[in-house]
N, C-alpha and C positions, 0 to 999 in steps of 0.2 A: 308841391311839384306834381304836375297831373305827365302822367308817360302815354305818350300820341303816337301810338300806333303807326298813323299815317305816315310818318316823318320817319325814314330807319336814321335818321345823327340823333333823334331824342331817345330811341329805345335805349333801356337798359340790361344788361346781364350780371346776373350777380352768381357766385360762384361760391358753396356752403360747404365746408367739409366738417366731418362730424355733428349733422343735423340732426340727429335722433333723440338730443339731450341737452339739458344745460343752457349755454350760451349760444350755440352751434342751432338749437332748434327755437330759443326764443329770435334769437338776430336771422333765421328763415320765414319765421310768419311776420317779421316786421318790414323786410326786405322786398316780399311777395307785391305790399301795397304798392312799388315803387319801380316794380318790371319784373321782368322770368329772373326765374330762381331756378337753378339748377344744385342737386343735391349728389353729393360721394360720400357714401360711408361703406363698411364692412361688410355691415349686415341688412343684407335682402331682405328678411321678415319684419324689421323696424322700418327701413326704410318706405317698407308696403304698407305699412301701419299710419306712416307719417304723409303717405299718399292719402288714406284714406281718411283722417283729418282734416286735412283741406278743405272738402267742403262745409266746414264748422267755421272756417274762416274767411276773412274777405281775400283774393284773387284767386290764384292758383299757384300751384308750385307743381 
């Protein structure tokens, strides 16, 4: 499924709580291929970590 930008009925948002770990941050970098990824968790300094990750990966988050 390719996400067209151009089009906002095709965009996606996907909505991650507990991304810093586990299921929570494997099902974020699989989700990112697929539209925006917006992430909630607790803690500032993981989730800054897990910013900085990203460009290790394909999209962005």
């Amino acid at each position: 499924m390719q996400n067209n930008a151009n089009n906002p009925n095709d965009c996606k948002a996907y909505i991650i709580t507990g991304p810093t770990s586990g299921i929570g941050l494997a099902t974020a970098f699989e989700l990112v291929k697929h539209g925006t990824v917006v992430l909630i968790g607790r803690d500032r300094e993981k989730l800054s970590k897990l910013k900085k990750r990203r460009s290790c990966r394909v999209g962005s988050l």
